[in-house]
Backbone bond lengths (Angstrom), bond angles and torsions (degrees), N, CA, C in turn:
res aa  C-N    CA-C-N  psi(-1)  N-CA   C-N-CA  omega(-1)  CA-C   N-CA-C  phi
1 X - - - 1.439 - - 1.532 110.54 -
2 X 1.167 121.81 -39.53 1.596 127.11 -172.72 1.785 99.42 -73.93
3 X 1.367 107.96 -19.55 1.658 105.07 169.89 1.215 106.36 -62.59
4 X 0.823 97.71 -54.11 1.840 103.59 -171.70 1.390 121.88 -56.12
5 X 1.224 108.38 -41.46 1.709 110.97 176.03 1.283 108.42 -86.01
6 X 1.466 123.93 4.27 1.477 133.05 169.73 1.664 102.49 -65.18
7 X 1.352 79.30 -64.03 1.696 104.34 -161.68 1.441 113.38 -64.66
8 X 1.495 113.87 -24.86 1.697 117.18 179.97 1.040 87.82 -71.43
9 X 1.671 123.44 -56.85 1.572 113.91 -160.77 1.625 123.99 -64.79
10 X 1.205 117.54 -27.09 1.579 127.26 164.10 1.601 103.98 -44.47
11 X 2.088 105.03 -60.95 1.281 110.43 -163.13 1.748 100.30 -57.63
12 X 1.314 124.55 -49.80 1.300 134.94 -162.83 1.989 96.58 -58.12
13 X 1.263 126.14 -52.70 1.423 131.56 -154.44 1.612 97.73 -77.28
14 X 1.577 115.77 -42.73 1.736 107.50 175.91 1.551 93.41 -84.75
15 X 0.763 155.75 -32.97 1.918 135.04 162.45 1.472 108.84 -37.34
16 X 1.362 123.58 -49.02 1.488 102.60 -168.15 1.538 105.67 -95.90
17 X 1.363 122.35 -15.97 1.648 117.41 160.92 1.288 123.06 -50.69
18 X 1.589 101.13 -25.22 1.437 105.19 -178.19 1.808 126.34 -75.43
19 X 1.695 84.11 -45.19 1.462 101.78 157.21 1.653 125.93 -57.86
20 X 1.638 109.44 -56.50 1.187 95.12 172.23 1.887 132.60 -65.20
21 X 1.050 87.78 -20.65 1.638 94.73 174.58 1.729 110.33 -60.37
22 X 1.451 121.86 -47.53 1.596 125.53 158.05 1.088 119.04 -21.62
23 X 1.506 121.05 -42.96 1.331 111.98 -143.15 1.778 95.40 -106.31
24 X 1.408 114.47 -1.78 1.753 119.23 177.60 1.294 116.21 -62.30
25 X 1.026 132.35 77.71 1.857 117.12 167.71 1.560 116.46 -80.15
26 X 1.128 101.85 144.58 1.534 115.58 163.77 1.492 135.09 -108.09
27 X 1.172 120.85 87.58 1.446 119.54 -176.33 1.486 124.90 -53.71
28 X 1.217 127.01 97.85 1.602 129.99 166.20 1.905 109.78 -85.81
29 X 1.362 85.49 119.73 1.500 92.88 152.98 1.859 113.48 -115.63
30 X 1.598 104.70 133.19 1.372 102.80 169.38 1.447 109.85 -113.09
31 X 1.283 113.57 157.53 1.634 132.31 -169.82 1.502 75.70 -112.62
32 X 1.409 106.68 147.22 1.087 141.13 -170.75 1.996 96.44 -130.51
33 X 1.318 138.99 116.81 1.286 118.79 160.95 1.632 108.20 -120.74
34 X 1.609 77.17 137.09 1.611 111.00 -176.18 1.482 110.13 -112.16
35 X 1.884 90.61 127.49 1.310 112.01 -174.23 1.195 123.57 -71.86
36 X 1.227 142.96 117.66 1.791 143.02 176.95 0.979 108.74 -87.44
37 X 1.348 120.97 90.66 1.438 114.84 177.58 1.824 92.21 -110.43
38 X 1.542 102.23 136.70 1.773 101.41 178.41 1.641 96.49 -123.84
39 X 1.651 81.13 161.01 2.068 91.59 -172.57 1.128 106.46 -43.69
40 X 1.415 121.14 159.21 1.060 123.53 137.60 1.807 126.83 -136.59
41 X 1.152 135.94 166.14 1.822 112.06 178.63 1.406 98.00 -75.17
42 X 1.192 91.52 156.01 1.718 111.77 179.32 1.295 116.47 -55.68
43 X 1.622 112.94 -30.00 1.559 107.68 177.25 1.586 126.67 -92.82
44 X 1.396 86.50 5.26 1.458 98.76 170.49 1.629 115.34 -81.77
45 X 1.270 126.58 4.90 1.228 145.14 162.76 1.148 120.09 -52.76
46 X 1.693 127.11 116.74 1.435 115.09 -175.82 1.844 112.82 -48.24
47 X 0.807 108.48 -175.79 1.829 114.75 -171.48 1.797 82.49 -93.03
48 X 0.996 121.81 -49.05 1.925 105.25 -175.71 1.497 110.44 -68.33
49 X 0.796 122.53 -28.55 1.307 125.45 163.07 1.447 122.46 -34.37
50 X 1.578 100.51 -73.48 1.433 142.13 166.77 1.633 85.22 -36.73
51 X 0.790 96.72 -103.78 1.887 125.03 -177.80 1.868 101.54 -2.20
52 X 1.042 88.23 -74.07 2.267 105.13 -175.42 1.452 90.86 -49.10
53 X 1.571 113.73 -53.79 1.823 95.80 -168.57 1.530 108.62 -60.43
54 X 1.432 106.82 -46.40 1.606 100.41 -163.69 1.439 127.01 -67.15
55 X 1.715 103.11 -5.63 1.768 131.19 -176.96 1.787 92.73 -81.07
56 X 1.635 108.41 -76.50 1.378 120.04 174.48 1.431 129.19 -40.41
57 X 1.339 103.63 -56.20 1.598 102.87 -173.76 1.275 95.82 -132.13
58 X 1.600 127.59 94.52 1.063 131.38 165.12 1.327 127.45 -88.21
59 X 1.545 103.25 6.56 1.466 102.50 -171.87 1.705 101.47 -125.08
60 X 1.678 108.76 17.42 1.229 101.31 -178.71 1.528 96.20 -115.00
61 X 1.254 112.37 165.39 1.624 131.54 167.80 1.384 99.99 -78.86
62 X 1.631 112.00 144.68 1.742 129.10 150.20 1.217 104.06 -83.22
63 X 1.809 129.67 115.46 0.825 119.79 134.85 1.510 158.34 -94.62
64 X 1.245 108.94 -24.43 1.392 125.30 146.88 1.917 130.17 -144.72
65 X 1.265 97.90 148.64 1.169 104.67 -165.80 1.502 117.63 -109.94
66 X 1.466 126.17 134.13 1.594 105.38 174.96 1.611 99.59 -140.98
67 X 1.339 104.22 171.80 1.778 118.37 -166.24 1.601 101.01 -117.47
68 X 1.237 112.15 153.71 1.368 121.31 148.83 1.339 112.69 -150.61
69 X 1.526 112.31 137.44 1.713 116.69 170.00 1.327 113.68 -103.35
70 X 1.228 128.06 120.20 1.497 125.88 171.87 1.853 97.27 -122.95
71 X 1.779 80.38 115.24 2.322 77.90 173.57 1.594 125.88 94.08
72 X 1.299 91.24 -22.26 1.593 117.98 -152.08 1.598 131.85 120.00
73 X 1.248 93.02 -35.52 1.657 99.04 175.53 1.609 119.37 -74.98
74 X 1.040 112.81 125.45 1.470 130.25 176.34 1.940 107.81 -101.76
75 X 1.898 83.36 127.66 1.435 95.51 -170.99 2.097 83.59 -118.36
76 X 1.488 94.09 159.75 1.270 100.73 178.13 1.431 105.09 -130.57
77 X 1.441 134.66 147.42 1.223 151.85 169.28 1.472 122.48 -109.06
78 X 1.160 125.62 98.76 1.360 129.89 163.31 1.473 141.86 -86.77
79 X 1.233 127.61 144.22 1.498 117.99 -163.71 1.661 87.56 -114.59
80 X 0.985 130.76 136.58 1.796 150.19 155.63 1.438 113.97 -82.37
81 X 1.519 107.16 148.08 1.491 99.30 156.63 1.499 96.48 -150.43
82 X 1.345 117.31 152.09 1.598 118.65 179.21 2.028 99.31 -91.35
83 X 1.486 103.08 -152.74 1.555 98.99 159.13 1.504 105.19 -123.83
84 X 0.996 113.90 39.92 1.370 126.72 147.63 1.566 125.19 -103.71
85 X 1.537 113.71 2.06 1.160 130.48 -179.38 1.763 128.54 63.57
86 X 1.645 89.91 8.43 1.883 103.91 171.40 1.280 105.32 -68.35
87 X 1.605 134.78 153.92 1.004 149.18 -148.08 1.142 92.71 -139.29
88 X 2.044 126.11 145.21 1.223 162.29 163.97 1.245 128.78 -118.50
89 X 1.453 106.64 115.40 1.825 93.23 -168.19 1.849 86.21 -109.90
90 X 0.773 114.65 132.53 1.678 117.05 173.04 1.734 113.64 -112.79
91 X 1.188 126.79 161.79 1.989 109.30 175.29 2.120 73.30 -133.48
92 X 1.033 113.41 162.93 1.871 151.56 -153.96 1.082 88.28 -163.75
93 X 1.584 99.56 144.25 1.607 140.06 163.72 2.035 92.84 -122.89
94 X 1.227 85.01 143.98 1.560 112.87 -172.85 1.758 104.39 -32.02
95 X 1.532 113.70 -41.42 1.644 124.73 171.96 1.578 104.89 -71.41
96 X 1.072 145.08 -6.52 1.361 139.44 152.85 1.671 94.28 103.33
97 X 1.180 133.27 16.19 1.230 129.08 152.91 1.707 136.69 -68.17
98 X 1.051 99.17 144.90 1.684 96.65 -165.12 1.760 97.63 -79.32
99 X 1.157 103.04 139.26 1.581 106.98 172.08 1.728 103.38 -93.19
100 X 1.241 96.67 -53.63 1.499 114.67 -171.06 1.266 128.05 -94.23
């Protein structure tokens, strides 16, 4: 007999774990960060900048250029175009290295 009221009570104690476990939510918030990069003219491009594209893609056009400073550091974004009219988005650090 004491089996038995063992065993209801096991069955009875994982029944309501089960229930109470349902009722747990967890709220996630995610930050998403978004890059501000604003126009800038093309010749406003550091000279390494300049330099890496005209080494790399010498056979493509600059068409637009944009900046962002976060901290101090300035990242640059460039748009490409070949004469096939395919498009290159590249991101630069001030030393003319590709981040992206």
């Amino acid at each position: 007999m004491k089996k038995l009221f063992v065993a209801v009570a096991l069955v009875m104690g994982l029944g309501t774990s089960v229930v109470f476990a349902e009722n747990f939510h967890t709220n996630v918030d995610s930050v998403a960060l978004i890059n501000e990069f604003k126009p800038i003219d093309v010749k406003d491009l550091p000279q390494a900048v300049q330099d890496a594209i005209a080494k790399d893609y010498a056979e493509w056009t600059l068409k637009e250029a944009y900046m962002e400073e976060t901290d101090g550091v300035k990242t640059y974004k460039v748009v490409l175009v070949d004469q096939e009219e395919n498009t290159a988005t590249l991101v630069y650090n001030e030393k003319g290295e590709v981040l992206e």
